[in-house]
Every structure is written in C-alpha cells, then in structure tokens.
N, C-alpha and C positions, 0 to 999 in steps of 0.2 A: 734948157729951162730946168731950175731944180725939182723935184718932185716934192710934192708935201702933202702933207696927210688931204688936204681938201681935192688936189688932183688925184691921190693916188685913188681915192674914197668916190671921187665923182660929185663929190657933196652938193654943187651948185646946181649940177644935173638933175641929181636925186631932189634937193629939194625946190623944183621945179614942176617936177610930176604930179604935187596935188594941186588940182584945180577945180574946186567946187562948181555947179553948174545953177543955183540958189540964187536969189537974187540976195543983197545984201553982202556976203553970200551967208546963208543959217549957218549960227557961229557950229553947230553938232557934225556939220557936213564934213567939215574938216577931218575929226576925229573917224568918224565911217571910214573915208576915203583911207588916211592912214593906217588904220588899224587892218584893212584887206589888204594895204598892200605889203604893209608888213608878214601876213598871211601868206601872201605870195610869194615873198620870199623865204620863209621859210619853207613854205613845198618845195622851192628849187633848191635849196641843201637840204632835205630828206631824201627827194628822188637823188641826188648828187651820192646822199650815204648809200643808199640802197643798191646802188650801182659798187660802190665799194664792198657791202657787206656780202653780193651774189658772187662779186669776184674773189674774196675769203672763204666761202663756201667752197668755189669753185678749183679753188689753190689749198683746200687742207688749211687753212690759218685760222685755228680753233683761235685763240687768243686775239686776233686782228678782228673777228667776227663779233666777240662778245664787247670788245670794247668799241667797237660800232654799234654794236645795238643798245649800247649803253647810251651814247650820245645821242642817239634816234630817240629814244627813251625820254632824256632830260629836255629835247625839242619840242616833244609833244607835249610837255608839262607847263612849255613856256607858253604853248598854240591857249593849252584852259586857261593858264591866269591871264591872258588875252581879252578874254571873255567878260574876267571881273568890269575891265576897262572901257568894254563896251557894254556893258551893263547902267552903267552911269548915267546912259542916255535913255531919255522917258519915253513913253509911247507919243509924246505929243510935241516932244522935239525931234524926234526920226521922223513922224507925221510931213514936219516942219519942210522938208526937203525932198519926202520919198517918190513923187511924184515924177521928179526929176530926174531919177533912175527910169524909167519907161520899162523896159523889155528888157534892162541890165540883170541880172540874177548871177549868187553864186552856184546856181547851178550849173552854169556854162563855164566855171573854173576849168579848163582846159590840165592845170597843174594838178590838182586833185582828183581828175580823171584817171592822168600818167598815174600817179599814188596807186592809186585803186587798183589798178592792171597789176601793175608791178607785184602787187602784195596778191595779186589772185582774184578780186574781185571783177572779174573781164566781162562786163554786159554786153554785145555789141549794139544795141539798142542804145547807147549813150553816142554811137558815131554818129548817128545822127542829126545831133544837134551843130555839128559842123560839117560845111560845105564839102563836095568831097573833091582833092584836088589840094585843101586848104592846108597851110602850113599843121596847123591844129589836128585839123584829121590824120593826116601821115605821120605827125610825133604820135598820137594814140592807137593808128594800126600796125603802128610798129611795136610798142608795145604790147598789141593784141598776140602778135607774133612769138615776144620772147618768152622765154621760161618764165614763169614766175617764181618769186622769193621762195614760196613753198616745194616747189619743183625741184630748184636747187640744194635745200637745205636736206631734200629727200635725197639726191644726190651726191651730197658731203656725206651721209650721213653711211651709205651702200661704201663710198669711199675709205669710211674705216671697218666695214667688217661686219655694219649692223644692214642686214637684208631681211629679206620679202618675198613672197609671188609677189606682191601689189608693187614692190620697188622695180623689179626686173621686168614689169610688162612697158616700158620706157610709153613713150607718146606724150605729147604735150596736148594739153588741155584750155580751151577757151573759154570755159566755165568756171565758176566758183568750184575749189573741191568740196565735197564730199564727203561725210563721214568714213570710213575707213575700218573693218576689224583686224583686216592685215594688218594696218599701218598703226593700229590702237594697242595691239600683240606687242610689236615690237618697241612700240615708245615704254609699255608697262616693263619691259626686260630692260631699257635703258637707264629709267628711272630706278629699276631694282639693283641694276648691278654697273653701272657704268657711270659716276657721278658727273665727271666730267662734260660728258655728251651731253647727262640730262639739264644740265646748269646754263648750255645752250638753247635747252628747250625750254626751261623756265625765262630767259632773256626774250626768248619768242613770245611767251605766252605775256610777257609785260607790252613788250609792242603792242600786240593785239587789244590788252585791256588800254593801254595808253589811247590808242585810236577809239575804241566805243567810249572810251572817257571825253574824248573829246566830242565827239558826236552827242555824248546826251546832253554836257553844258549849250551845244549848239542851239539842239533845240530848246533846248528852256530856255535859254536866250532869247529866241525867236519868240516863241510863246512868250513871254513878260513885255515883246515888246511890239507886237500884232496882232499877238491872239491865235483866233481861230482864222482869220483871214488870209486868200490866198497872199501866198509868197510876188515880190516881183518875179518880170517875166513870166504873171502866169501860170505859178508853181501851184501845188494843193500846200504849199507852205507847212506846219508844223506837220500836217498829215505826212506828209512827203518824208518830211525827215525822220517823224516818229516809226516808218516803216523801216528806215536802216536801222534801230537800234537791236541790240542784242544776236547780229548775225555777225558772228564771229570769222575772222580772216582764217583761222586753223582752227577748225573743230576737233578734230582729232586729238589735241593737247589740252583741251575741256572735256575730252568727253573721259577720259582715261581718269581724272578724279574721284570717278564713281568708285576706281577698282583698288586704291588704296585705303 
C-alpha cells in the first residue's frame, strides 16, 4: 500500500480522539478537548528535546545544546499563544460542559509531571496521584531517578574546565535545587570571562522564563475563566497555580544578576 501523507500522519486516527462527552455536544467542548491535546503533544516533543539537549551536555556539543534550547524556547511560545485561543471561550460557555469533566483535571497531566522532574522540579508528593505499579508512576519514578537538566548542564559545564567545591561534591538530588554561592561564584567568572559558556546560560535562563511565562498566562487563563473557584478534580484551582508562579527552575542564574 502506497504511504501518503494521511497514513504516514495517522490523521483518521488522530482525528478520531476528540470525543466530547456534552450532550449536543457544547459546540466550546470541542475546542477544550483540542487545545489539551494539542498540549500534550507538545510536552511529548519537549521531554523528547530535553532528552536530546542532557545528551549535548553530556557529549560536549556546545553548539547541538544551544540550538536545542532554542527550539525548546520557540515551543514554549507556541504552548502561550495557545492560550490566546482558549481564552476565546467565556466563563459560561466552559460552564456549558464543565461538569462533565468530573475528577478530569490538568493536574494529573502525567507529561507535565515528566517536564517538571526532568528540569528539577522532583516533588514526590505528585506520585501520588498515580497508582503505584501504573504505567504513569514508573515513567515519573524514573524520572525521579535521572539527573536532572540542571545536574547535567553542571556537568558539562566541570567538563570544560569551569569547577567548584559545590561541582565536585557529585550526588544527585530529589529536590528542587537550591540557591548556590559556590555555584553563583562561578557562573559570575563565566559570564565575565567566557562568552561562550555564558550564552549557554543565557539559552537556560530563556527556558526557565519561557516556562513561568507560561504558567502566569495559565493562570490568568484560569482566573478569567472560573474565578476563584475550585479547579476540576478538586484542585484549590487559581490558588494552586498561583503558588508555582515566580519559582524558578535555576535560581542560581537569577540570582547572579544582582552582581553585575
């Protein structure tokens, strides 16, 4: 059978996945539906770059690294104007279906969890919201497991020449890092005298704001279109997400702004 863009694409597959649960079904429901899953897949090619970009760390490919994080960069840009898109929808056409979500929540995002690990962010309090045993748990304890992005790039970084006490005490860490004066030291000597290196760390520090960029359109998202009301599933909804804003993935490369 010849291959064509619809099979290679899966298209009849894919456009078979949205199935509103509304009676009618509410014409908005659609748009929801679409628009997370579109979401979804974009988390599955970020964790997919991310994986590429710890393995450029990991091999010395200054140059492979940056233009990953570039494209990680231009992803995230497309996750906000996402947002415009679902903004379009009122609080009383979301109303219109929401019920119908029951216990559905994007806080059980299972892909955005992965995300979250990966970059450092390792709660283990978020395992359990999945069963343990379950496909879900075991991608995100494995994750708990690996390096994180930060880890590595700390890594690459011992790799070419720039060290620490704080680099050489090695261990991997289950927690969000930490602010740093070792590691603050040396980012200040990189940016002073190593352009190169630091242009990596500015590519970092876009990531990072690209991510709380997306997080605050989230919630005002939410808020314009709930309120103050809890989130589905139960969540404290705006509250909830207005507690991730402003916690940054790599403190250490905000905090060293003070010192120029």
């Amino acid at each position: 059978m010849e291959l064509t863009y619809g099979r290679y694409l899966k298209v009849e597959e894919l456009l078979q996945l949205q199935q509103p649960l509304s009676e009618g079904p509410e014409h908005d429901e659609m748009l929801f539906i679409i628009i997370h899953q579109v979401y979804e897949l974009w988390f599955k090619q970020i964790l997919h770059e991310l994986e590429k970009l710890k393995s450029s760390f990991q091999e010395g490919e200054r140059g492979k690294a940056l233009h990953t994080l570039k494209r990680i960069r231009s992803i995230l840009k497309v996750l906000v104007s996402q947002v415009d898109v679902l903004e379009t929808m009122t609080p009383l056409e979301f109303l219109s279906f929401r019920e119908r979500l029951q216990s559905a929540s994007g806080f059980q995002s299972c892909q955005f969890r992965e995300l979250e690990f990966t970059l450092g962010l390792k709660n283990p309090k978020h395992l359990e919201h999945y069963p343990q045993g379950s496909e879900e748990r075991n991608r995100l304890e494995k994750k708990m497991e690996e390096p994180s992005l930060w880890e590595v790039f700390l890594q690459f970084l011992s790799s070419l020449g720039h060290d620490s006490p704080k680099l050489k005490e090695g261990g991997r860490s289950i927690e969000p890092p930490d602010s740093s004066e070792d590691i603050q030291d040396l980012l200040e000597k990189i940016y002073r005298n190593h352009p190169d290196s630091a242009l990596v760390c500015e590519m970092l520090t876009d990531l990072d704001e690209g991510l709380q960029e997306w997080r605050y359109r989230h919630v005002q998202m939410v808020r314009r279109t709930i309120g103050t009301k809890s989130g589905t599933g139960g969540s404290s909804g705006v509250d909830y997400l207005k507690g991730t804003l402003m916690k940054p993935l790599f403190p250490d490369l905000w905090a060293i702004r003070n010192r120029f």
